[in-house]
C-alpha positions, 0 to 999 in steps of 0.5 A: 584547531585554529579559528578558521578551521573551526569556522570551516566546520561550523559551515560545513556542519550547517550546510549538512543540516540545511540538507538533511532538514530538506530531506526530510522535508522531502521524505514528509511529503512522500510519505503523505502521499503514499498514506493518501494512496494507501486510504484510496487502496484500502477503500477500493478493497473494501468496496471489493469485499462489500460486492464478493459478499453481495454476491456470495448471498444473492439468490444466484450465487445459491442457485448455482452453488450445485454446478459450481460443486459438479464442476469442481469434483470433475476437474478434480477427477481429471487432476486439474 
C-alpha cells in the first residue's frame, strides 16, 4: 500500500467516524425524547389507576356492585 492510498483510507476512515459520531448524536436526542414520553406516559397511567381506584371505593361503585352482578349473570345466560 503506497502513501496516497493510505492517505485515502485515513480520509475515508475519519469521514465514517464524523458520521457515525452524528448518528449517535442523533440517536442520543431520540432517545431523550422518547424517555421524556415515556414519564408523561407513566404518569398519565398512574393518574388513571389513582381515579379506577377512587372509584372502585366510593359509596356508588358499592351500591351498584348488586346490578353490576345481575347484569352480568344475565348476559352470561343469554352466551354474550
Amino acid at each position: 500500500m503506497n502513501e496516497s492510498s493510505s492517505e485515502e483510507e485515513l480520509r475515508r476512515l475519519r469521514a465514517a467516524l464524523r458520521a457515525s459520531q452524528s448518528d449517535v448524536q442523533k440517536l442520543g436526542k431520540r432517545n431523550d425524547q422518547l424517555e421524556k414520553e415515556l414519564r408523561t406516559a407513566n404518569r398519565k397511567l398512574g393518574g388513571a389507576w389513582e381515579q379506577l381506584d377512587a372509584i372502585r371505593h366510593s359509596t356508588s361503585w358499592k351500591m351498584t356492585a348488586p346490578v353490576r352482578l345481575v347484569k352480568t349473570a344475565i348476559r352470561k345466560g343469554l352466551g354474550r
